[in-house]
N, C-alpha and C positions, 0 to 999 in steps of 0.2 A: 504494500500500500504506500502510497506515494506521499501522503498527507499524516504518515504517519513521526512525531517529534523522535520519537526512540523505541526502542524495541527493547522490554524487559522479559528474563524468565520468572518462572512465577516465584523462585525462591527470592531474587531481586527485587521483585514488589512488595513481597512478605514484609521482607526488610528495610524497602524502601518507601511502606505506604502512605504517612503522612504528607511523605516529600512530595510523591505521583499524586495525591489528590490536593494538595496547593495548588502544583504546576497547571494541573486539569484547570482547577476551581477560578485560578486568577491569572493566568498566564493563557490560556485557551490552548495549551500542549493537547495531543492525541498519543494516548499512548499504550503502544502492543504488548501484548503479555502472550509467551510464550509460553507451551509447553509442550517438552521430546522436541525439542526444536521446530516447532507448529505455531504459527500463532493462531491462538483460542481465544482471544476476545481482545478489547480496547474499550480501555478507558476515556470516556470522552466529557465534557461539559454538558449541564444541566440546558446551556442553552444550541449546544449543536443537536442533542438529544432532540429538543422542542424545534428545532428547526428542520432537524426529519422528519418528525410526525408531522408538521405541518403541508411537507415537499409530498409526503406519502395521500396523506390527506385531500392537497390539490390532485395529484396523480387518480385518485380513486374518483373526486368528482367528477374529472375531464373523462374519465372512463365510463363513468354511470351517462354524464351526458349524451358521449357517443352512442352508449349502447340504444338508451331511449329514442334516439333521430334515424337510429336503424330500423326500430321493431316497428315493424307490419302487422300487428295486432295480431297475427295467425296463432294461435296454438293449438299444441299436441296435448292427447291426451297419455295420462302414465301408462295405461293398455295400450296404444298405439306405438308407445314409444318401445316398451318392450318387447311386444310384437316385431319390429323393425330389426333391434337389436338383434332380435333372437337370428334373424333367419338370414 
């Protein structure tokens, strides 16, 4: 990841957790946690966090609207549908 400040293992973090959630907190660091040499998760800010949900949030309404400007009122029934499936 490209956006990532530094890459810790998790025994790193263990020991370094106050420091990684300052840097998160007030510094807007992103930072990798390792583990078997994988990285497993990242540490991010409360407001990069809230800035996802929100990206994710437009993403799903632009998608609900799309879908809406598609449907042609037609529908299946769940018999029909499985019928279909089956054969």
């Amino acid at each position: 990841m490209d956006t990532l400040v530094e890459t810790l293992t998790t025994r790193e973090a263990r020991s370094q957790f106050s420091e990684v959630l300052g840097r998160v907190q007030y510094g807007d660091d992103r930072i990798g946690i390792t583990r078997n040499g994988k990285l497993a998760a990242v540490v991010v800010s409360v407001g990069d966090l809230e800035a996802l949900e929100q990206f994710e949030m437009a993403q799903d309404l632009a998608a609900h609207r799309a879908a809406r400007a598609e449907d042609d009122g037609q529908r299946v029934s769940l018999e029909t549908l499985r019928s279909e499936l089956a054969a």
